[in-house]
MDAnalysis code that builds the backbone (N, CA, C; Angstrom):
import MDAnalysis as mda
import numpy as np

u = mda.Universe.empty(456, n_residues=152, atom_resindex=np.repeat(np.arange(152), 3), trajectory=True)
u.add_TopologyAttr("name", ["N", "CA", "C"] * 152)
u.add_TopologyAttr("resid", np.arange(1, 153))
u.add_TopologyAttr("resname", ["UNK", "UNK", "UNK", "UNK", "UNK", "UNK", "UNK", "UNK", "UNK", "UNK", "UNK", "UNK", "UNK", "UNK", "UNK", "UNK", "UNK", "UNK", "UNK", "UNK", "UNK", "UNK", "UNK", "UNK", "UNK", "UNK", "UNK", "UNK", "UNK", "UNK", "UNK", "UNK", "UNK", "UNK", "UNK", "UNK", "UNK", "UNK", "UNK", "UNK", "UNK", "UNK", "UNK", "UNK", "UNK", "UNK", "UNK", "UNK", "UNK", "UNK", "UNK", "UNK", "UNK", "UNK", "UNK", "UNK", "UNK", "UNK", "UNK", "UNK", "UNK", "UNK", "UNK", "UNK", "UNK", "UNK", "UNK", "UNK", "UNK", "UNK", "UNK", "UNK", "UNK", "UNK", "UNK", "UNK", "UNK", "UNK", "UNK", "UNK", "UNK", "UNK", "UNK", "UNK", "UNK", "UNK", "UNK", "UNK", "UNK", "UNK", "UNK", "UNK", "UNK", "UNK", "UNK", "UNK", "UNK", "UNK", "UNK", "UNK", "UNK", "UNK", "UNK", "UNK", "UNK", "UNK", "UNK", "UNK", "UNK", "UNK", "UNK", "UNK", "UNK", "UNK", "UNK", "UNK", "UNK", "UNK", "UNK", "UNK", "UNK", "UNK", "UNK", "UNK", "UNK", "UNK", "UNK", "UNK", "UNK", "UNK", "UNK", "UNK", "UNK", "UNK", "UNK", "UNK", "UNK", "UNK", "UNK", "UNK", "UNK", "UNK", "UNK", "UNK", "UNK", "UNK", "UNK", "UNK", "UNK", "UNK", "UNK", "UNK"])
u.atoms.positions = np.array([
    [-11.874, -46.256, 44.827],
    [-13.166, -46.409, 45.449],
    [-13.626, -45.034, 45.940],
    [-14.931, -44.561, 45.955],
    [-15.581, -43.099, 46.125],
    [-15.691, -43.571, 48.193],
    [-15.574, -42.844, 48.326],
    [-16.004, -42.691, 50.099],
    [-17.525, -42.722, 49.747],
    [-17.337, -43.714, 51.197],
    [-19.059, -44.062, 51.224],
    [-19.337, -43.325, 52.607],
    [-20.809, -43.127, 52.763],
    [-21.307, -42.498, 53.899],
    [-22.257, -44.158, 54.549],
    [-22.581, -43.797, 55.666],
    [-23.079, -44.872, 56.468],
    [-23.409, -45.826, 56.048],
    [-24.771, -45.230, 55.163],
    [-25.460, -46.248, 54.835],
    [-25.111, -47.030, 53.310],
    [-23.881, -46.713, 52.857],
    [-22.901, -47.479, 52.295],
    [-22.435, -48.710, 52.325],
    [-22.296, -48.900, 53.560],
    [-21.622, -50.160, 54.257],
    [-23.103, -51.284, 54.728],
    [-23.022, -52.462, 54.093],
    [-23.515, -53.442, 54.182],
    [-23.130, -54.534, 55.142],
    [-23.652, -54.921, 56.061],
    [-23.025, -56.216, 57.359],
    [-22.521, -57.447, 55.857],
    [-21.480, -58.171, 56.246],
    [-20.666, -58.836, 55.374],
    [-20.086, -58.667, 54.203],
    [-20.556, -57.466, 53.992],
    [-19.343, -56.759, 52.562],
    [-17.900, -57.052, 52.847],
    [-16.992, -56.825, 52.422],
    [-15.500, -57.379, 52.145],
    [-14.984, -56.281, 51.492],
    [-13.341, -55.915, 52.074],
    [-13.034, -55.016, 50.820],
    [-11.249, -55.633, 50.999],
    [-10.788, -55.586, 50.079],
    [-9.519, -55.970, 50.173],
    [-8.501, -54.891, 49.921],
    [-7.157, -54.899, 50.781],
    [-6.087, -54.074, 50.368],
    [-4.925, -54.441, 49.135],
    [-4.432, -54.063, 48.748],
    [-3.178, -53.971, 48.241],
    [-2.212, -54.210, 49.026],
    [-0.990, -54.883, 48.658],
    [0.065, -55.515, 49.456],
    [0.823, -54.799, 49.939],
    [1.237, -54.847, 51.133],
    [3.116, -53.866, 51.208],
    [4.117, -54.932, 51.843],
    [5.520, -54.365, 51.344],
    [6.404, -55.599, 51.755],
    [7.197, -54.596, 52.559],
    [7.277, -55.679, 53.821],
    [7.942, -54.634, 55.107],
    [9.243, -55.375, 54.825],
    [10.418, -54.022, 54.900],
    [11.531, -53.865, 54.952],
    [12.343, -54.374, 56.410],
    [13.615, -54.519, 55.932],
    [14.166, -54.406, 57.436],
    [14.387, -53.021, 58.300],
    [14.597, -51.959, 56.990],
    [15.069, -51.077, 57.120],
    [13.402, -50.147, 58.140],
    [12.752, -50.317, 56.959],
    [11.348, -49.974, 57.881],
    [11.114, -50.180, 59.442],
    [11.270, -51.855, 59.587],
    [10.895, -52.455, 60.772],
    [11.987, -51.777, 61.721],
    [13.261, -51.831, 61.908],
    [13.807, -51.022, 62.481],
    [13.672, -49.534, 62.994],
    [13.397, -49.010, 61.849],
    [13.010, -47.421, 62.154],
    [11.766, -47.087, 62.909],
    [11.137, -47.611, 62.475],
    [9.177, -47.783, 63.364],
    [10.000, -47.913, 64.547],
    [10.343, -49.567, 64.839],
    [11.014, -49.401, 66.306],
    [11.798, -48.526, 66.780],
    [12.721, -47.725, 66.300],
    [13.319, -47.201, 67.326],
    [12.843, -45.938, 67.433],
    [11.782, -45.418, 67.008],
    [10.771, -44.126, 67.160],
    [9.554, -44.923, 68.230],
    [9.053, -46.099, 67.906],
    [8.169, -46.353, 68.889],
    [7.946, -47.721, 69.856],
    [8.874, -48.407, 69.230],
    [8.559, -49.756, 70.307],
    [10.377, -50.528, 70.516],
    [11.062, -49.155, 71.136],
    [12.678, -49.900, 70.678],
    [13.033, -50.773, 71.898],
    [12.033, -52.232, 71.596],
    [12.842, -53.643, 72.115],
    [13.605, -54.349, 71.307],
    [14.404, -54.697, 72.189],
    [15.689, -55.508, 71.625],
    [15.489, -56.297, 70.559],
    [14.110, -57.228, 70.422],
    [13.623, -58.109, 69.555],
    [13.147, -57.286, 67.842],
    [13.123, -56.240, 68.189],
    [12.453, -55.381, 67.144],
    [14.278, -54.176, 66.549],
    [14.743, -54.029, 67.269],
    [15.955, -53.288, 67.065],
    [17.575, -54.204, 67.154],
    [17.871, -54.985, 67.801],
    [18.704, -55.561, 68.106],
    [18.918, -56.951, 67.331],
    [19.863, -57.073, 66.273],
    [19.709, -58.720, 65.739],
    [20.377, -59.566, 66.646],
    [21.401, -59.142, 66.840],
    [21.885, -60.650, 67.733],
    [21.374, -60.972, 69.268],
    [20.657, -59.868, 69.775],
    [19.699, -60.444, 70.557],
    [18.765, -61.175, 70.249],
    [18.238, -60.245, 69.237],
    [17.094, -61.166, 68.632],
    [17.067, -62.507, 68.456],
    [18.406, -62.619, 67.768],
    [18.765, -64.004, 67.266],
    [18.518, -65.024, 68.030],
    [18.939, -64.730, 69.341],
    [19.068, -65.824, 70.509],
    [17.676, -65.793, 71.116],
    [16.437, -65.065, 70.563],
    [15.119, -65.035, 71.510],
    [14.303, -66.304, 70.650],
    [13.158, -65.861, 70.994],
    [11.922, -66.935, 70.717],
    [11.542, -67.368, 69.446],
    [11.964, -65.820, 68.444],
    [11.732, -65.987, 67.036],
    [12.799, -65.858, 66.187],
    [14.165, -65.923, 66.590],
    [15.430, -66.699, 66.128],
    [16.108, -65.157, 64.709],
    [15.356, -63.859, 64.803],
    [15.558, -63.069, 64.034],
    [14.875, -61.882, 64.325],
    [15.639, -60.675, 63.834],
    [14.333, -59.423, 64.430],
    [12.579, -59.670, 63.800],
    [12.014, -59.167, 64.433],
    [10.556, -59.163, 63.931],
    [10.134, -57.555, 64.244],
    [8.654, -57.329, 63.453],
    [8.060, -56.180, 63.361],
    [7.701, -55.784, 64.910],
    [7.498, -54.584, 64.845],
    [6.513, -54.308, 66.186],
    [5.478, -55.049, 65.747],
    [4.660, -55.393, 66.942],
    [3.209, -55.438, 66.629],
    [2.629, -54.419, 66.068],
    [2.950, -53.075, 66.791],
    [2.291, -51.774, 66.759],
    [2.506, -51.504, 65.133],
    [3.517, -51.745, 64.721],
    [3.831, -51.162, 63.351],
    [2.915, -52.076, 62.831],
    [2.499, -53.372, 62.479],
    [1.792, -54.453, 61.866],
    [0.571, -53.467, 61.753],
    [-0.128, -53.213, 62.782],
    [-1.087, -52.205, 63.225],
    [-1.213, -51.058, 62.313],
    [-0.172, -50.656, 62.128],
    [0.095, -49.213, 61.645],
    [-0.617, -49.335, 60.327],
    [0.171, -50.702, 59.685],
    [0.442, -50.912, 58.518],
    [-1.189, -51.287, 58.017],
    [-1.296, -52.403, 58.680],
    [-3.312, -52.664, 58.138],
    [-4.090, -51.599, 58.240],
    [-3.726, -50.633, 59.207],
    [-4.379, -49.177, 59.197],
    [-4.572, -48.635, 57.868],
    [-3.064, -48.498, 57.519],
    [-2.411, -47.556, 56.208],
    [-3.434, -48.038, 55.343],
    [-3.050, -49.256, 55.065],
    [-4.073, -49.928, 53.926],
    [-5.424, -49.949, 54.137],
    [-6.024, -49.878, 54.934],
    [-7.274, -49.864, 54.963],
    [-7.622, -48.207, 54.338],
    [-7.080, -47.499, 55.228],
    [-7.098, -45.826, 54.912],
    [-6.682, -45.839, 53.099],
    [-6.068, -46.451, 52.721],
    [-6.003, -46.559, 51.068],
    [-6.734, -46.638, 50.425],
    [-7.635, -47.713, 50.929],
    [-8.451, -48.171, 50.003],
    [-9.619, -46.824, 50.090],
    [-9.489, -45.929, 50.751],
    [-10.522, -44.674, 51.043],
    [-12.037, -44.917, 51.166],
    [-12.398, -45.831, 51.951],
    [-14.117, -46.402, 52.075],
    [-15.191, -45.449, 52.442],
    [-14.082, -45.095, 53.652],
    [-15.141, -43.645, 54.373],
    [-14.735, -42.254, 53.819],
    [-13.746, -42.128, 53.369],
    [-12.924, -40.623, 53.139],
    [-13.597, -39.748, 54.503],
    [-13.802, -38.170, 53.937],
    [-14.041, -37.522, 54.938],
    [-15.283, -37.686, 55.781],
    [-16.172, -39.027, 55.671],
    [-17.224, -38.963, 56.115],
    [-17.053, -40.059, 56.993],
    [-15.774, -40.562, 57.636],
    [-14.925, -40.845, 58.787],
    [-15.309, -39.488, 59.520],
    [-15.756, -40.132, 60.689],
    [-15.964, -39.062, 61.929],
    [-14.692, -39.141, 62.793],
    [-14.777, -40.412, 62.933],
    [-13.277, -40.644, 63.867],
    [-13.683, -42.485, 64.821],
    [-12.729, -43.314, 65.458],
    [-12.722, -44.437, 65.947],
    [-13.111, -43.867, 67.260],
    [-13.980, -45.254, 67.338],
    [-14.308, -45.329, 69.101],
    [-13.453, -46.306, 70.009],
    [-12.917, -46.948, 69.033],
    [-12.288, -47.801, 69.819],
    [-11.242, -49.626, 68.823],
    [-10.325, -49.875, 69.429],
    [-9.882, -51.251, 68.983],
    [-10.141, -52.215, 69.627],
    [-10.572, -53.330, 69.501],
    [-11.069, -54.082, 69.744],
    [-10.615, -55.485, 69.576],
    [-10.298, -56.729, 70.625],
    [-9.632, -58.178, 70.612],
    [-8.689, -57.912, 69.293],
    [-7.636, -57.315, 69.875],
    [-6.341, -57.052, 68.955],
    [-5.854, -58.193, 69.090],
    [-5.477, -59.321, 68.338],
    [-4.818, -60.233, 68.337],
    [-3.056, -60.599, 67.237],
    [-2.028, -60.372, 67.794],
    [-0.704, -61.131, 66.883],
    [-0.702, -62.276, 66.889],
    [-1.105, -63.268, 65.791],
    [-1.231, -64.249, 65.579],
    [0.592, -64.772, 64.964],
    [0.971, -64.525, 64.153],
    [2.144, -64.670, 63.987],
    [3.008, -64.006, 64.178],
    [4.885, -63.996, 63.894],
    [5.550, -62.581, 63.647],
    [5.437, -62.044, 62.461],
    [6.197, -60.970, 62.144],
    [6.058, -60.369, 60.795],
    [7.381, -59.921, 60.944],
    [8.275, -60.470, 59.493],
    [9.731, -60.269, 59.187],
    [9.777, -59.546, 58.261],
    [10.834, -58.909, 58.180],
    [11.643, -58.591, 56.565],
    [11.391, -59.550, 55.320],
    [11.071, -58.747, 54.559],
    [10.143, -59.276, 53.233],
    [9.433, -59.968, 53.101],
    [8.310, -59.858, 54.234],
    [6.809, -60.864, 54.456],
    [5.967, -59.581, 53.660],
    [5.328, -59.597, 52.719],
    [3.941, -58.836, 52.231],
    [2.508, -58.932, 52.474],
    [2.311, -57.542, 53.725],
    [1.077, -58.356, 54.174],
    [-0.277, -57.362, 53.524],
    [-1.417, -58.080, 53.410],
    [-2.351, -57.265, 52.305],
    [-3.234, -57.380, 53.959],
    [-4.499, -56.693, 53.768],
    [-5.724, -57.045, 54.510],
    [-7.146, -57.023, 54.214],
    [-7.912, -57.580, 55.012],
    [-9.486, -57.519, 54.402],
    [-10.223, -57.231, 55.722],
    [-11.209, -56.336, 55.166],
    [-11.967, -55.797, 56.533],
    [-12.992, -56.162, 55.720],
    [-13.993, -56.659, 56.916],
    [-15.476, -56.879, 56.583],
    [-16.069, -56.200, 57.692],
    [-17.236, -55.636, 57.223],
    [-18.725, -54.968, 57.849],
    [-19.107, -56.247, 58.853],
    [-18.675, -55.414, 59.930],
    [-19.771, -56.763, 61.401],
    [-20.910, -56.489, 61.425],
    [-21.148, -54.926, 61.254],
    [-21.815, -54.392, 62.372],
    [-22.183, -52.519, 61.717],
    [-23.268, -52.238, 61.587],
    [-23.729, -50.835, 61.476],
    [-24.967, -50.842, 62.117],
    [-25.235, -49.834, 62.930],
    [-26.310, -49.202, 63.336],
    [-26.046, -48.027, 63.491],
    [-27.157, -47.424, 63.226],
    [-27.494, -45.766, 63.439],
    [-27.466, -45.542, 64.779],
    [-26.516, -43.842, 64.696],
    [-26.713, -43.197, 66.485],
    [-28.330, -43.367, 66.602],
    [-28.706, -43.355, 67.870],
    [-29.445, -43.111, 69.030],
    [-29.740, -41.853, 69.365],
    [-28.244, -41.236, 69.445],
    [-28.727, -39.765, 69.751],
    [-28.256, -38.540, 68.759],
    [-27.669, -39.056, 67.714],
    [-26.861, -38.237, 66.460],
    [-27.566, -38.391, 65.499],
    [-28.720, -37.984, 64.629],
    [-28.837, -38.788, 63.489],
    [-28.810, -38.869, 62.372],
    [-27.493, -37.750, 62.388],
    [-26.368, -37.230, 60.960],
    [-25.256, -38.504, 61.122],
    [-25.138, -39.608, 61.966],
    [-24.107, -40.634, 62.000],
    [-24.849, -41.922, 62.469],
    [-23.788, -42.720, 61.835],
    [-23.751, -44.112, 62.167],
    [-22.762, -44.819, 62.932],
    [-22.552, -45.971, 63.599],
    [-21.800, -46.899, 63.946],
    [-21.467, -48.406, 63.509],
    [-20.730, -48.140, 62.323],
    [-19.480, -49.430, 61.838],
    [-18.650, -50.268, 62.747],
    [-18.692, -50.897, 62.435],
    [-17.804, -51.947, 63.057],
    [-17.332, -53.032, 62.319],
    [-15.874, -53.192, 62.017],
    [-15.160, -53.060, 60.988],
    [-14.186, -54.546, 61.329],
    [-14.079, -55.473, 61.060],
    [-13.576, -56.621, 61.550],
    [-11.941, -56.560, 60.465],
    [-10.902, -56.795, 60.858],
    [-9.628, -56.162, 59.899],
    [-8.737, -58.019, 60.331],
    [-8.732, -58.679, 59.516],
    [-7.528, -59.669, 59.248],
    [-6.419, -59.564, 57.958],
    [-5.215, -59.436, 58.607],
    [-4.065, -59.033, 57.672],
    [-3.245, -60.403, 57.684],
    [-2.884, -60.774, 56.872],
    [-2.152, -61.768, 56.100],
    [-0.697, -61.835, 55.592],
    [-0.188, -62.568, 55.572],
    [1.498, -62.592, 54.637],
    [1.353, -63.365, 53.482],
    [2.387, -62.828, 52.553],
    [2.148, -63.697, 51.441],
    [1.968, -65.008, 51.809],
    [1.547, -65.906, 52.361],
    [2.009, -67.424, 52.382],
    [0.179, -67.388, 52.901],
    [-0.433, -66.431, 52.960],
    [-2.202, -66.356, 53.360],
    [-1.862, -66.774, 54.884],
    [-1.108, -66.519, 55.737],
    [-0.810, -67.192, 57.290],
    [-1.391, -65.855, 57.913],
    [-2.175, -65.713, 58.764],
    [-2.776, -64.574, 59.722],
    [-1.901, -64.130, 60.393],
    [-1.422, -63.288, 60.455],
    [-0.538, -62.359, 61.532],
    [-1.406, -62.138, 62.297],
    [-2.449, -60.919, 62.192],
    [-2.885, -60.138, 62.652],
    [-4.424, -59.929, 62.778],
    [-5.245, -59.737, 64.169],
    [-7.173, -59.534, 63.756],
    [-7.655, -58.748, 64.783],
    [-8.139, -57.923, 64.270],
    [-8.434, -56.801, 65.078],
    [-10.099, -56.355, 64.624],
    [-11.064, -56.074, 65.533],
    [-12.016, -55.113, 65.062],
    [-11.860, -53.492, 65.917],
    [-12.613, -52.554, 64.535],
    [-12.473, -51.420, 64.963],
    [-13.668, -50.485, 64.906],
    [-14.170, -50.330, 65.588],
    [-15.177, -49.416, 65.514],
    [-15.205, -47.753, 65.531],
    [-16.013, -47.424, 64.050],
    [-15.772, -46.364, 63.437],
    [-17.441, -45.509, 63.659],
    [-17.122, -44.136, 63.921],
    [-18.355, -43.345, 63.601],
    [-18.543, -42.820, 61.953],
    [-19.365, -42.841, 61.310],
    [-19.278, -42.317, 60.456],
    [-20.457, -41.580, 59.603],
    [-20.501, -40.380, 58.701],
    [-21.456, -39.832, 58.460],
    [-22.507, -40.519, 57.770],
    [-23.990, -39.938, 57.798],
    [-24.698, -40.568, 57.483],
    [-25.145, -39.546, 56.238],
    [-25.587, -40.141, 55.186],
    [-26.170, -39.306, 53.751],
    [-27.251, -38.141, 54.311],
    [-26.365, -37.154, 53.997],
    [-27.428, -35.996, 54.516],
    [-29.143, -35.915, 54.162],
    [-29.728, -36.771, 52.708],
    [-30.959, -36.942, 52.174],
    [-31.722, -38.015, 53.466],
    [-30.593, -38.994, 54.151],
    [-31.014, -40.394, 54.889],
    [-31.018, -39.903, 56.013],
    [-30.562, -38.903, 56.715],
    [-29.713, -38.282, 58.282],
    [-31.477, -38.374, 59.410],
    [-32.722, -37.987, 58.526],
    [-33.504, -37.305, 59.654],
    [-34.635, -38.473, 59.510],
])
């Protein structure tokens, strides 16, 4: 896909990712660089908790719909940068060899106010496991450039 500039992005467009299958080996390592609870690093704790086996960070789940979204390259360099995450929700866990893909849809674009080389996206992100069960829903709101011919 070519990076799009602002006025690219259409309210209810859809774009879908490509799958990744999280490892154990992965889920472990994420944790013990960034979220090392027992439930995420530890099996036989784990074992005995709520979800009966280690599970992902959340944060890594996060990481991961990121990655893929950033794959699919929508904005490339005409990504300004995020303003913010938004009703982050873990809907399920996420184990060793669950493959989760995602789909972001367009909520939301309007043009700066006071910039008017940029726009404001807003980017609605639900990630999935193979079995189509929601882990994960987050919106994110993105600045992004506007077509230099469209800017004034």
């Amino acid at each position: 896909m070519a990076p799009r500039w602002f006025e690219g992005f259409a309210v209810g467009e859809t774009f879908e990712s490509r799958g990744v299958t999280v490892t154990e080996g992965g889920m472990v390592g994420f944790s013990l660089l960034y979220d090392p609870q027992p439930i995420h690093v530890d099996r036989e704790t784990s074992r005995r908790g709520l979800h009966g086996d280690l599970i992902a960070s959340g944060l890594q789940t996060l990481a991961l719909a990121n990655r893929l979204w950033v794959d699919l390259d929508a904005m490339g360099a005409n990504n300004i940068g995020g303003l913010g995450l938004e009703e982050v929700r873990w809907l399920r866990p996420v184990r060793a060899g669950d493959t989760l893909c995602v789909v972001v849809e367009v909520l939301d674009a309007r043009a700066s106010r006071s910039k008017p080389d940029r726009g404001i996206v807003t980017f609605g992100f639900t990630t999935r496991n193979q079995d189509a069960e929601i882990v994960l829903t987050y919106r994110c709101v993105n600045v992004v450039r506007r077509c230099p011919t469209d800017a004034g």
